[in-house]
gemmi code that builds the backbone of each chain (N, CA, C; Angstrom):
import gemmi

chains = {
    "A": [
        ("UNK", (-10.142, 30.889, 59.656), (-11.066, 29.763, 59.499), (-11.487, 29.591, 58.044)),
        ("UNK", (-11.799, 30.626, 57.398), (-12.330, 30.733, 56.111), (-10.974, 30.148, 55.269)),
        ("UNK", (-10.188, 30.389, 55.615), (-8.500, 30.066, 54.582), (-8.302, 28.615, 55.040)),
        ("UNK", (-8.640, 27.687, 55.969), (-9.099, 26.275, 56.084), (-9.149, 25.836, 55.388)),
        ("UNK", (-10.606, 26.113, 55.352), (-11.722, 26.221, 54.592), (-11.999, 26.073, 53.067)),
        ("UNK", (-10.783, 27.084, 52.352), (-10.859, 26.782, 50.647), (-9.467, 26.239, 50.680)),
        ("UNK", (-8.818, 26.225, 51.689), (-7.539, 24.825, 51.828), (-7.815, 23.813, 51.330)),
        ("UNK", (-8.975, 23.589, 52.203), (-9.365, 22.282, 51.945), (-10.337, 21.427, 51.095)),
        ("UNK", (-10.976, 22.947, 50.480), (-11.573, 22.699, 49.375), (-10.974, 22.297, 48.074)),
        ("UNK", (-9.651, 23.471, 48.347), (-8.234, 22.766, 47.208), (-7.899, 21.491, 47.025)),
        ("UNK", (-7.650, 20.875, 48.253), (-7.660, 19.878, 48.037), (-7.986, 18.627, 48.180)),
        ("UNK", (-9.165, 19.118, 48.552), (-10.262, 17.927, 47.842), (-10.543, 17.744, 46.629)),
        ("UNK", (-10.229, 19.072, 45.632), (-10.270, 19.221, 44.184), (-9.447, 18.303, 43.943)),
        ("UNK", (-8.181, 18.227, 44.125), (-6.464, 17.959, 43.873), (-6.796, 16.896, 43.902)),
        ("UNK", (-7.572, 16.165, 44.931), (-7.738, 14.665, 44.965), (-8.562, 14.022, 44.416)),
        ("UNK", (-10.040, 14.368, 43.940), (-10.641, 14.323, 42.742), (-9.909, 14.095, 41.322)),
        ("UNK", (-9.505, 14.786, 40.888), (-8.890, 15.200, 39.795), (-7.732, 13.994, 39.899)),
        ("UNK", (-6.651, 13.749, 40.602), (-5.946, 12.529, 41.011), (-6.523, 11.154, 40.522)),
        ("UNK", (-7.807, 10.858, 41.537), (-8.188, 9.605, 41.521), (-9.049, 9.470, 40.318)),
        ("UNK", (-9.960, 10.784, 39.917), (-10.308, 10.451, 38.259), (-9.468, 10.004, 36.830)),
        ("UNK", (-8.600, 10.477, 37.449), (-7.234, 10.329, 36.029), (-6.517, 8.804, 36.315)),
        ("UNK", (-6.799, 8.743, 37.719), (-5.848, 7.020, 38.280), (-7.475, 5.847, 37.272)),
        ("UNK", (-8.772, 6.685, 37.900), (-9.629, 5.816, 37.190), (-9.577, 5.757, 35.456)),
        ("UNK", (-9.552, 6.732, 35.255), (-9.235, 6.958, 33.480), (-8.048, 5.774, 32.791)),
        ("UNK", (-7.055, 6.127, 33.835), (-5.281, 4.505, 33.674), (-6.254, 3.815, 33.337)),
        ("UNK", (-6.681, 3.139, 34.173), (-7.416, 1.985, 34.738), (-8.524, 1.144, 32.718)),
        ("UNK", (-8.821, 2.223, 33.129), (-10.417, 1.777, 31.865), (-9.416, 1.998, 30.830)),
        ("UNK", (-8.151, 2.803, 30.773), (-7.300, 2.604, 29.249), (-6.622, 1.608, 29.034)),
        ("UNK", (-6.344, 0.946, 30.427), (-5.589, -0.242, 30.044), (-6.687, -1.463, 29.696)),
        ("UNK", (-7.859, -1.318, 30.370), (-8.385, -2.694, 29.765), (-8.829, -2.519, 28.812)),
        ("UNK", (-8.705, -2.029, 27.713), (-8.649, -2.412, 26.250), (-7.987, -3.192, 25.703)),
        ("UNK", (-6.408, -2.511, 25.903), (-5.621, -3.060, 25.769), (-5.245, -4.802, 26.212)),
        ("UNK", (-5.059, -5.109, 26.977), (-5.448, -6.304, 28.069), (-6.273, -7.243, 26.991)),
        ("UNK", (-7.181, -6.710, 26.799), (-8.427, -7.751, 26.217), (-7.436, -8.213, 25.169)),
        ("UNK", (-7.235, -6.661, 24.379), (-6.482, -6.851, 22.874), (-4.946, -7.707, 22.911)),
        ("UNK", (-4.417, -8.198, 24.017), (-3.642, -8.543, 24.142), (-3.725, -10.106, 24.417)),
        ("UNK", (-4.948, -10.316, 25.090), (-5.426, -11.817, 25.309), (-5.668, -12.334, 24.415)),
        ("UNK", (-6.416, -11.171, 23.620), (-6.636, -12.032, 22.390), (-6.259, -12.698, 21.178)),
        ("UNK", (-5.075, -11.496, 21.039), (-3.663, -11.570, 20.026), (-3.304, -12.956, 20.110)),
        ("UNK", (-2.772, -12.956, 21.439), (-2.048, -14.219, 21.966), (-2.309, -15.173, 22.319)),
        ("UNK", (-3.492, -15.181, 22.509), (-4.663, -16.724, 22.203), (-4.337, -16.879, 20.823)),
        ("UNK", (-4.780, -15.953, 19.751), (-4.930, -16.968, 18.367), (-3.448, -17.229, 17.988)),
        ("UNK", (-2.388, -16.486, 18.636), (-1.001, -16.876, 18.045), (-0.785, -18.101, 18.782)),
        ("UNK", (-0.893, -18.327, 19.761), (-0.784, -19.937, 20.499), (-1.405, -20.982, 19.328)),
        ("UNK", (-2.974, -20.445, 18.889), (-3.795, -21.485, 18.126), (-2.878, -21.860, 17.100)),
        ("UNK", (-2.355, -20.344, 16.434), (-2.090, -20.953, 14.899), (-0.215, -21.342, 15.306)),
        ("UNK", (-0.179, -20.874, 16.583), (1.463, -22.222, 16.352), (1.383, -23.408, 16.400)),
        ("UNK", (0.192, -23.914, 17.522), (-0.109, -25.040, 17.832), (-0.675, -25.822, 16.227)),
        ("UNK", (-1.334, -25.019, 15.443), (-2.092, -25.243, 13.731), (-0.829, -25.710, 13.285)),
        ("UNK", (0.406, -24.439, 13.073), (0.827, -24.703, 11.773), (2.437, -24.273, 12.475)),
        ("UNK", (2.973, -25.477, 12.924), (4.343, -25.030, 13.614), (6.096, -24.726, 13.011)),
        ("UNK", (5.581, -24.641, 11.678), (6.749, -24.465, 10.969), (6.652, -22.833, 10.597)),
        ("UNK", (5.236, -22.675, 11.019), (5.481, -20.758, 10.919), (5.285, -20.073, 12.160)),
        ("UNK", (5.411, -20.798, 12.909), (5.824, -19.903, 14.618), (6.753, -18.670, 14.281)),
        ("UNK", (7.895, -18.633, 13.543), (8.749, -17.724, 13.643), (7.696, -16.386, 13.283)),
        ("UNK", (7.367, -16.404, 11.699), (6.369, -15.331, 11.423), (5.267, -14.932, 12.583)),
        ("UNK", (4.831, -16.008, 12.925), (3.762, -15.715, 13.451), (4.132, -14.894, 15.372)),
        ("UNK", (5.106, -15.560, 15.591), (5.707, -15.217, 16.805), (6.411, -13.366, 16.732)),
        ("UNK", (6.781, -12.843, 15.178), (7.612, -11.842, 15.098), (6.056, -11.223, 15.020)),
        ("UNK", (5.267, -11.378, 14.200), (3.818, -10.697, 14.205), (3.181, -10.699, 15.264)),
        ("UNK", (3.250, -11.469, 15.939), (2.587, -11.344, 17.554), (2.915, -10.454, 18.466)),
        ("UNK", (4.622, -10.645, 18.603), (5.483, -9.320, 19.345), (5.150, -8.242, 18.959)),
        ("UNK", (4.753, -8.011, 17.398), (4.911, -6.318, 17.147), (3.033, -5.803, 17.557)),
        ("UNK", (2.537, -6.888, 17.134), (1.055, -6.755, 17.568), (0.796, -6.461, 18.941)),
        ("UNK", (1.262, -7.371, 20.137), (1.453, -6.598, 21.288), (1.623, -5.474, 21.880)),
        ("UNK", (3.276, -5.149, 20.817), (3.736, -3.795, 21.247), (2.964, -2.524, 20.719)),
        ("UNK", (1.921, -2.802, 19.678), (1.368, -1.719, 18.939), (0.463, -1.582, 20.024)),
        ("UNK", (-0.703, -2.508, 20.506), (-1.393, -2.807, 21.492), (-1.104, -2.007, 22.579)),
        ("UNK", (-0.138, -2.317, 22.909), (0.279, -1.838, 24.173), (0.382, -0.481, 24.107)),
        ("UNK", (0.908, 0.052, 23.126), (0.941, 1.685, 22.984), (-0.292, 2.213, 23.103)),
        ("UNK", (-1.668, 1.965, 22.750), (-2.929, 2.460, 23.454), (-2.857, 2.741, 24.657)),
        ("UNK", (-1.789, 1.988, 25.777), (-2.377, 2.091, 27.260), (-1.188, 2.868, 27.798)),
        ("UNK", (-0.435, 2.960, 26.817), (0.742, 4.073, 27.209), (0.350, 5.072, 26.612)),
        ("UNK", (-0.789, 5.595, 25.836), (-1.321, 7.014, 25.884), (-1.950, 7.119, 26.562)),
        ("UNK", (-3.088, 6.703, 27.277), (-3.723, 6.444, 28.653), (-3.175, 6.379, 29.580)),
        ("UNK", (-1.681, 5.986, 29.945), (-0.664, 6.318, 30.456), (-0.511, 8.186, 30.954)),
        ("UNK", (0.084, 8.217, 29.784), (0.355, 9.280, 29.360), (-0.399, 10.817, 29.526)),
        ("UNK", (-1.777, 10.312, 29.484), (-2.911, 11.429, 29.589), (-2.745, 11.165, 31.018)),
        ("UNK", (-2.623, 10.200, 32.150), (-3.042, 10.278, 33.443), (-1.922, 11.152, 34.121)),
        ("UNK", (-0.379, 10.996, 33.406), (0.798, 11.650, 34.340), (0.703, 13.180, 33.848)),
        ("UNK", (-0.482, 13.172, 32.409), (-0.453, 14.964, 32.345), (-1.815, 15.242, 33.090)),
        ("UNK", (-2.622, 14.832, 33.458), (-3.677, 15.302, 34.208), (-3.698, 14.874, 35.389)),
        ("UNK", (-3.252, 13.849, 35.824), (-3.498, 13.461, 37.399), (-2.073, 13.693, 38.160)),
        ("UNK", (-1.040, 13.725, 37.650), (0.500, 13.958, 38.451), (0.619, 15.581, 38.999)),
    ],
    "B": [
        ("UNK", (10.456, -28.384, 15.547), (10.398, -27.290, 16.401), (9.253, -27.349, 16.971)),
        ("UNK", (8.259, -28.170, 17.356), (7.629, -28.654, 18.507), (7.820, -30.042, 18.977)),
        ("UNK", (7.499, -30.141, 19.884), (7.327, -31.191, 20.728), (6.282, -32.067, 20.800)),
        ("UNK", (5.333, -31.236, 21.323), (3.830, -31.878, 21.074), (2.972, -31.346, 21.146)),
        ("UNK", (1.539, -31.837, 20.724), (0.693, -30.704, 20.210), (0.016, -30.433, 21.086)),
        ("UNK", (0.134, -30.231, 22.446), (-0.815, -30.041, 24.030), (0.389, -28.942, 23.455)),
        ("UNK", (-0.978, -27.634, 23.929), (-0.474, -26.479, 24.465), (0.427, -25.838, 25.265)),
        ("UNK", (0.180, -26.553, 26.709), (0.399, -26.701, 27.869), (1.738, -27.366, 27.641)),
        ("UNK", (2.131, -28.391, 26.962), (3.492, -28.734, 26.993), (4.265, -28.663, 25.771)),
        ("UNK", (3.636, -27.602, 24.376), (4.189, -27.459, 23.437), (5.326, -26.229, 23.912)),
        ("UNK", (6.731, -26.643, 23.434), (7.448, -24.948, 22.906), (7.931, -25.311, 22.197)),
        ("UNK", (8.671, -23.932, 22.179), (8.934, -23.450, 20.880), (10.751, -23.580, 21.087)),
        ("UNK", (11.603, -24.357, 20.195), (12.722, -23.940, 20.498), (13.632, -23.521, 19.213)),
        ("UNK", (13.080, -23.285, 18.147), (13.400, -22.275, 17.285), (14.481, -21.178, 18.071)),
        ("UNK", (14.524, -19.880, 16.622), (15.468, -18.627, 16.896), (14.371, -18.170, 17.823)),
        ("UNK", (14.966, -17.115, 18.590), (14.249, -16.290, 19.443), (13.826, -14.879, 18.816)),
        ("UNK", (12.899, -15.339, 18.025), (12.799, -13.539, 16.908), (12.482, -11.978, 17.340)),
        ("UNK", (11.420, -12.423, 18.796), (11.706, -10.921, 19.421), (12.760, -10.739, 19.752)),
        ("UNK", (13.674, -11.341, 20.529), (15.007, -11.002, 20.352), (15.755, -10.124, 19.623)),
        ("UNK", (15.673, -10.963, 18.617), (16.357, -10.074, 17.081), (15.720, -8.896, 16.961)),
        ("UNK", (14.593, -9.010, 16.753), (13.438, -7.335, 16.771), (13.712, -6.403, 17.786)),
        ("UNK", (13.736, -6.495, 18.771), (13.909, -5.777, 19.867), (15.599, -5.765, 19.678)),
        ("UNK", (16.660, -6.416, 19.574), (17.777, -5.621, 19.334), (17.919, -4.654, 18.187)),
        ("UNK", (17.294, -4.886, 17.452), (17.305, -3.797, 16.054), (16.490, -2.597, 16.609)),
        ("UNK", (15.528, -2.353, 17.226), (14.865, -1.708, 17.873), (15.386, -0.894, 18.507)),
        ("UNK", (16.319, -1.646, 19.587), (17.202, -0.948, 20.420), (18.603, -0.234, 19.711)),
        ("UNK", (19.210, -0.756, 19.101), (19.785, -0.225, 18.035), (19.376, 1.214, 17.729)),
        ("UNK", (18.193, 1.156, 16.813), (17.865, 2.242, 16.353), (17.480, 3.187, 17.568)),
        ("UNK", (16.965, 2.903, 18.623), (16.421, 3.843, 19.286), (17.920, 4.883, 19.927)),
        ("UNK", (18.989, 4.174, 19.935), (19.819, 4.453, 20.709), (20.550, 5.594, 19.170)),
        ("UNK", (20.653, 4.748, 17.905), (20.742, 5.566, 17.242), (20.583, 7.261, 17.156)),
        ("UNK", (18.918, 6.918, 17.151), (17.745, 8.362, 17.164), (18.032, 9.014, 18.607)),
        ("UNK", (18.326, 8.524, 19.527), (18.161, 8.816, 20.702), (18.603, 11.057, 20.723)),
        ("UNK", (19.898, 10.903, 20.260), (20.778, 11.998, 20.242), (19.310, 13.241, 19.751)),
        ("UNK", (19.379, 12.559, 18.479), (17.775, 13.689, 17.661), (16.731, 13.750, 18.571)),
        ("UNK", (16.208, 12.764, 19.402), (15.049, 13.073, 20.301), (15.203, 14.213, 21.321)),
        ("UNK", (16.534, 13.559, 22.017), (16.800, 14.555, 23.217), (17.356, 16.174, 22.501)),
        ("UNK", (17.818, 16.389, 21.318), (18.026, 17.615, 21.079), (16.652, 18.394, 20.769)),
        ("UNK", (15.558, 17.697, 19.699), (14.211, 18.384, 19.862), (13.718, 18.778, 21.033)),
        ("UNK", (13.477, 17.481, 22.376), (12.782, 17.970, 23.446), (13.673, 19.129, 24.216)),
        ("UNK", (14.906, 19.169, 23.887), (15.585, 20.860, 24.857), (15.575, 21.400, 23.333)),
        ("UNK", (14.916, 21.829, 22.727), (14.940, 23.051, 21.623), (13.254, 23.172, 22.116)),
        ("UNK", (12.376, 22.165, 22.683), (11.486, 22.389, 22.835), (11.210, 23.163, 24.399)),
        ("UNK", (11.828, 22.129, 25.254), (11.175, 21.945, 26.930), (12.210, 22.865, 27.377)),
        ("UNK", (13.584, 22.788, 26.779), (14.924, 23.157, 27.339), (15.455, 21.841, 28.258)),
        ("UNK", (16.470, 22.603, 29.666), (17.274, 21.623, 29.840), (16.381, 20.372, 30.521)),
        ("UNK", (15.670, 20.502, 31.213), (14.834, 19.486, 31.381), (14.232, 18.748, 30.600)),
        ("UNK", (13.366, 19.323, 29.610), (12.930, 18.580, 28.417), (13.983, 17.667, 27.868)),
        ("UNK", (15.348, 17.739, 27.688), (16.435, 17.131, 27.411), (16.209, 15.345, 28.188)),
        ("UNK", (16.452, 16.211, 29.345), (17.131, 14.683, 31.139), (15.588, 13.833, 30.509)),
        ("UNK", (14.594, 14.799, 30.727), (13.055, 13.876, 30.502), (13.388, 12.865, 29.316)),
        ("UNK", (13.402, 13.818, 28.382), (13.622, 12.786, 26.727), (14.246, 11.786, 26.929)),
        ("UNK", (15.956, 11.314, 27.624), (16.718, 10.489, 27.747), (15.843, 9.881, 28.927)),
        ("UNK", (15.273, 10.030, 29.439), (14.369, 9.233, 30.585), (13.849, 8.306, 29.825)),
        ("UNK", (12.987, 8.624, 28.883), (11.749, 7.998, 28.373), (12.362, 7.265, 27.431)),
        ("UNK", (13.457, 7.986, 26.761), (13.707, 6.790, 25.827), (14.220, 5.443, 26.224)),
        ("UNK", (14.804, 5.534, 27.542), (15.890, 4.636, 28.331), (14.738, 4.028, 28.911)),
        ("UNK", (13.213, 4.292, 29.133), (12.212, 3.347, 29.188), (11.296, 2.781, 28.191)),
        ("UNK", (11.553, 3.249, 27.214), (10.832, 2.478, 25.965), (11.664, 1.759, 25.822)),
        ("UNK", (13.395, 1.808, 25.689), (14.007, 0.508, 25.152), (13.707, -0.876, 26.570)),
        ("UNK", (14.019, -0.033, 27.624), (13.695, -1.396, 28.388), (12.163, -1.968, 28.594)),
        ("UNK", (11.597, -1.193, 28.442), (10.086, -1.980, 28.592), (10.001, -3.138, 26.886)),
        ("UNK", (10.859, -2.981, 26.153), (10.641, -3.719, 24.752), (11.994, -4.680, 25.014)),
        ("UNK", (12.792, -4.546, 25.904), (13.446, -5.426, 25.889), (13.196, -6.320, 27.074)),
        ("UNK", (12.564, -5.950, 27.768), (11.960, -7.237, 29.180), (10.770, -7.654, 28.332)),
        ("UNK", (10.016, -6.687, 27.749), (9.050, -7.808, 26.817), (9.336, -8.841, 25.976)),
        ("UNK", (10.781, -8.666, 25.544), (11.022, -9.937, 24.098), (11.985, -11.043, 25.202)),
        ("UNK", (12.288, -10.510, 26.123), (12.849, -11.408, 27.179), (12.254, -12.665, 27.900)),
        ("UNK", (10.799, -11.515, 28.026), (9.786, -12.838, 29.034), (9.189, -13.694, 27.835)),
        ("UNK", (8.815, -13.004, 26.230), (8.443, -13.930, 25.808), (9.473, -15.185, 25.433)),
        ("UNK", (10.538, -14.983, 24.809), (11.440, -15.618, 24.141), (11.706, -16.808, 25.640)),
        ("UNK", (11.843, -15.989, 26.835), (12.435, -17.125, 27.803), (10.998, -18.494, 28.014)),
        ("UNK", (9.741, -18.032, 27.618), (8.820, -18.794, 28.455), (8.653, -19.768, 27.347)),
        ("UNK", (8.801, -19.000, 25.952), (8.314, -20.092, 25.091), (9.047, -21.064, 24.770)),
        ("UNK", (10.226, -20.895, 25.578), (11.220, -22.400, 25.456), (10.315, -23.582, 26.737)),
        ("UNK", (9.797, -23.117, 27.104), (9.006, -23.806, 28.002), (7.523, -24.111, 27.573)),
        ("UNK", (7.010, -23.120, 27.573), (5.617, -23.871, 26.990), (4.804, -22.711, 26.503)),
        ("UNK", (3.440, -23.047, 25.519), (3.076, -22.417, 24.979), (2.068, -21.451, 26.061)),
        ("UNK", (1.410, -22.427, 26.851), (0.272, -22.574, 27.848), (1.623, -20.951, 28.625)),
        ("UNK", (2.686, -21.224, 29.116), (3.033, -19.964, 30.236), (3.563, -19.135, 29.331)),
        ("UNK", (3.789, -19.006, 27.949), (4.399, -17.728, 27.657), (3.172, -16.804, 27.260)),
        ("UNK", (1.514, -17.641, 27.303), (0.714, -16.716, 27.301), (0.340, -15.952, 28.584)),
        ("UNK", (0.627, -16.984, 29.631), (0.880, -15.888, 30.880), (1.604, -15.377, 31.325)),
        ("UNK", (2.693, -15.628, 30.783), (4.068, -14.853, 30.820), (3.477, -12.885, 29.958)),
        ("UNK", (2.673, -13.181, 28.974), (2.699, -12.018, 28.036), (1.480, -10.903, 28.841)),
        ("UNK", (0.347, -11.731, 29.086), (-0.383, -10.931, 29.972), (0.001, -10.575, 31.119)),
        ("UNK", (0.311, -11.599, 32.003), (1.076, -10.653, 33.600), (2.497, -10.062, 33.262)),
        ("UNK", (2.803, -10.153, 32.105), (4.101, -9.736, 31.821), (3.698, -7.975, 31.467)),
        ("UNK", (2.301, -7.748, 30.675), (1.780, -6.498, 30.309), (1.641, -5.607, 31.480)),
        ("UNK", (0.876, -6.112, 32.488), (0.184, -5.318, 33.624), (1.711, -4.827, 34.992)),
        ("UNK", (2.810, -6.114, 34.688), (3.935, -6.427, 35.057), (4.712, -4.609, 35.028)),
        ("UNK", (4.806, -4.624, 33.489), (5.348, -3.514, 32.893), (4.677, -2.308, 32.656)),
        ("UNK", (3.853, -2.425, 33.024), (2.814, -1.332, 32.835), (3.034, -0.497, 34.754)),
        ("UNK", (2.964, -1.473, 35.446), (3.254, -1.391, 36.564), (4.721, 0.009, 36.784)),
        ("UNK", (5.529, -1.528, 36.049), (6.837, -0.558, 36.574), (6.987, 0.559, 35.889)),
        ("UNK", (6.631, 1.235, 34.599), (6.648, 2.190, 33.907), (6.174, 3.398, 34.982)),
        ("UNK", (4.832, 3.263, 35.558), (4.164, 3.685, 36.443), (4.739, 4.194, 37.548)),
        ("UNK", (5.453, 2.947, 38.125), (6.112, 2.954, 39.418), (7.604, 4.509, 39.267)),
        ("UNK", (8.136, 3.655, 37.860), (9.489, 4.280, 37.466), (8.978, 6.491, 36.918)),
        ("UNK", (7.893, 6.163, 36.933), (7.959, 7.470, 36.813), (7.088, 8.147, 37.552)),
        ("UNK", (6.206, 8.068, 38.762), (6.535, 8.152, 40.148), (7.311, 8.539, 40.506)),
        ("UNK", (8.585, 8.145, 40.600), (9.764, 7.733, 41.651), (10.398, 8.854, 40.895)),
        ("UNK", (10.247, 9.506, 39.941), (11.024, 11.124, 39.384), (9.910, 11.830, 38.984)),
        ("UNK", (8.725, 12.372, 39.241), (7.886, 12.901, 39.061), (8.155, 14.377, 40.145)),
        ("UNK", (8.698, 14.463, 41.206), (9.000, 15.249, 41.811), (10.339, 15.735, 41.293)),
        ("UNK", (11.525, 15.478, 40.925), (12.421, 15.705, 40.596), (12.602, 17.232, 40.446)),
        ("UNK", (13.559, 17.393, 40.402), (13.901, 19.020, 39.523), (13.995, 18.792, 38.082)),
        ("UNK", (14.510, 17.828, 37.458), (15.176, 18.235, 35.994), (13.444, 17.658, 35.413)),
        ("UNK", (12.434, 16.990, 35.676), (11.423, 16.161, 35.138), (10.771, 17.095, 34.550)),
        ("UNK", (10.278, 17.036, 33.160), (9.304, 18.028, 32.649), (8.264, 16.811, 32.272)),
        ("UNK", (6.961, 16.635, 32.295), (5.931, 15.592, 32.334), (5.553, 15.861, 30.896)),
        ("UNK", (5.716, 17.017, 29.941), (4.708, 16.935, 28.848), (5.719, 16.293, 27.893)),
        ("UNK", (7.345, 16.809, 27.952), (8.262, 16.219, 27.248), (9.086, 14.773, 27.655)),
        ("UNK", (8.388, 13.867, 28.685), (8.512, 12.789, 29.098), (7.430, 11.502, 28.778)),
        ("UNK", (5.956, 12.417, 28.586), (5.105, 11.801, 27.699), (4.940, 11.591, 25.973)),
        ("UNK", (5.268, 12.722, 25.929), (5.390, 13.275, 24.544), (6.703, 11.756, 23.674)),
        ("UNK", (7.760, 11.806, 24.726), (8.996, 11.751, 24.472), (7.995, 9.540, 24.354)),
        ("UNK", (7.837, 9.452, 25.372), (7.594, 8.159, 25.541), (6.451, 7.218, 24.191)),
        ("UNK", (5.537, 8.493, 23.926), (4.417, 7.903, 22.461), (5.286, 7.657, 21.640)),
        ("UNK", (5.972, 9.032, 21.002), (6.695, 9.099, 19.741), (8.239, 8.197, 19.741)),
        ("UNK", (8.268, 7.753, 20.904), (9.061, 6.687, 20.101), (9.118, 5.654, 20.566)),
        ("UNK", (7.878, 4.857, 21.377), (7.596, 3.751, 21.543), (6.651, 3.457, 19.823)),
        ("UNK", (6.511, 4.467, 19.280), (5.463, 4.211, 18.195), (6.135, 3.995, 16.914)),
        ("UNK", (7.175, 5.310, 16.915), (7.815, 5.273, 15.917), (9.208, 4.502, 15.593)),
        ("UNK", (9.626, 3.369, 16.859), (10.450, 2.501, 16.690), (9.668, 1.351, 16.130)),
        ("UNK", (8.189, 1.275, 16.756), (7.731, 0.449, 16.355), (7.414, 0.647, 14.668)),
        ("UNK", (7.069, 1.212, 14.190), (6.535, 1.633, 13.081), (7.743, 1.616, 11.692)),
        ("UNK", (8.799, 1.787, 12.482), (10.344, 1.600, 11.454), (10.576, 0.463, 11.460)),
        ("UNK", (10.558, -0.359, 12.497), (10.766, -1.791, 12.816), (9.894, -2.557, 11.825)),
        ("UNK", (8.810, -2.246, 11.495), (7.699, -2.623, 10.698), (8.130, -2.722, 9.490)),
        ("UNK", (8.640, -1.809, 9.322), (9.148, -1.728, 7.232), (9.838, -2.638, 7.133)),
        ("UNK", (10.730, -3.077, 7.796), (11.469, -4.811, 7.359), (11.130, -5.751, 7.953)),
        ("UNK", (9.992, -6.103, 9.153), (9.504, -7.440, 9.077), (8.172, -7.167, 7.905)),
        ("UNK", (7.958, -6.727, 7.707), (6.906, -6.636, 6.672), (7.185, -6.914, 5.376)),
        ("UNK", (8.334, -6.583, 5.149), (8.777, -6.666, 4.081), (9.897, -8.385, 3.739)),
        ("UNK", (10.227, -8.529, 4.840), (10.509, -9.916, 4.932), (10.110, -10.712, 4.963)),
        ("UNK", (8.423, -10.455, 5.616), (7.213, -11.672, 5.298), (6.655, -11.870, 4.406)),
        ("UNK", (6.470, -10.638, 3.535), (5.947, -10.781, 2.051), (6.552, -11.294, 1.260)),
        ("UNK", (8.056, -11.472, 1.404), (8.781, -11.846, 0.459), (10.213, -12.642, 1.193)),
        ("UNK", (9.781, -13.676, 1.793), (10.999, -14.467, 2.530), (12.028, -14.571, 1.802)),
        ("UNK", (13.175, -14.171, 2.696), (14.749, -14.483, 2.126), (14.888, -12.927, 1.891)),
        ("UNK", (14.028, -12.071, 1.178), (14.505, -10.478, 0.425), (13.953, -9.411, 1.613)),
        ("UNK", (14.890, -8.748, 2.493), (14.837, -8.127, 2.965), (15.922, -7.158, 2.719)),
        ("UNK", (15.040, -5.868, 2.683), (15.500, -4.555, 2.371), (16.953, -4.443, 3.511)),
        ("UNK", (17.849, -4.003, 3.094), (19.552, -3.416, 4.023), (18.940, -2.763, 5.094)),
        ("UNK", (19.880, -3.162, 5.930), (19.725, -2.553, 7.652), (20.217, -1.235, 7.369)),
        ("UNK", (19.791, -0.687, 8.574), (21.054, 0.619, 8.651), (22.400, 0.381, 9.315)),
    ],
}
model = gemmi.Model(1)
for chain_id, residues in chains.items():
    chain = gemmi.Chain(chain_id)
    for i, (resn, *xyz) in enumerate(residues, 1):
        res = gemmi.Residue()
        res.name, res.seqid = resn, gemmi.SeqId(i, " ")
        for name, pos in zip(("N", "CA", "C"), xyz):
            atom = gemmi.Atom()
            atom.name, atom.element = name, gemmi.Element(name[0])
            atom.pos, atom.b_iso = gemmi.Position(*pos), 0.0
            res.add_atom(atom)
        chain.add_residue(res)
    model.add_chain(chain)
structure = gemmi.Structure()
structure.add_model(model)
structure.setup_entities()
């Protein structure tokens, strides 16, 4: 009964620890998200501004994204080493 | 190279420049690839190896469905390739998620050299990639030799 008992205390830990790290994903990606709305709002503005520099502004946008985005792939990253 | 100045029905039908970026990208990553996977098995061993070629084979595709959805939407309009880029984020963020899940149990999977493997060179493709659009914007037409 007692070996149940811290069975199931295990893993209730296991699942704690799981869904804190799934919550941790969660709050790392919306940084990112925001930072990504926002990028790409003002790159819309200034193509719609000034449309003979879309190209620049379109190659600066992509890499701005992708830098962006790498925040939520370390947040990523921390969840598959602590919560997997 | 626009149409008209509504958002909603402006695109873009210019070159497709993530395109170009993301093949140079891919390029190089596939380049480096060999050096990554020999560090992570001098590091992890043989697993650290399979992991490394995991991650790298998902950084190039998560950067190449990204220059895909943008390049395809903005022939259409300005208004959906911004929702193309946000549900396109959470999109890929998804499947990254999903895709490593789905080998997280594995035998050959080592998680610290699959993370490890996934920062350093989603960062550092990005970050090489950088030295010649940077250098091409400062100074249009003079860009430094490829490899």
């Amino acid at each position: 009964m007692e070996a149940l008992a811290l069975l199931a205390q295990e893993a209730d830990k296991a699942a704690a620890a799981a869904s804190s790290a799934g919550f941790a994903y969660g709050l790392a990606a919306i940084g990112p998200g925001i930072g990504i709305g926002y990028l790409v709002g003002k790159s819309v503005e200034a193509m719609a501004r000034q449309p003979e520099a879309a190209g620049m502004v379109r190659t600066t946008m992509f890499l701005g994204i992708a830098f962006t985005e790498a925040l939520a792939l370390i947040g990523f990253v921390v969840f598959i080493l602590i919560g997997l | 190279m626009t149409t008209d100045a509504t958002p909603m029905v402006t695109q873009l039908d210019g070159e497709a420049v993530e395109v170009k970026v993301t093949a140079d990208m891919v390029k190089r990553g596939l380049w480096v690839a060999p050096a990554i996977i020999a560090v992570a098995a001098m590091i992890w061993g043989e697993n650290g190896a399979w992991s490394a070629a995991f991650a790298v084979a998902l950084v190039l595709v998560n950067f190449a469905v990204s220059a895909l959805l943008i390049s395809t939407t903005a022939k259409i309009s300005l208004g959906l390739m911004m929702g193309a880029t946000l549900f396109g984020y959470l999109i890929r963020l998804g499947l990254i998620m999903l895709a490593v899940l789905l080998v997280k149990d594995a035998g050959w999977i080592s998680l610290p050299a699959l993370g490890a493997t996934i920062i350093v060179t989603h960062l550092g493709l990005l970050i090489w990639e950088l030295k010649y659009v940077a250098i091409s914007l400062a100074h249009s037409g003079i860009a430094p030799p490829r490899p």
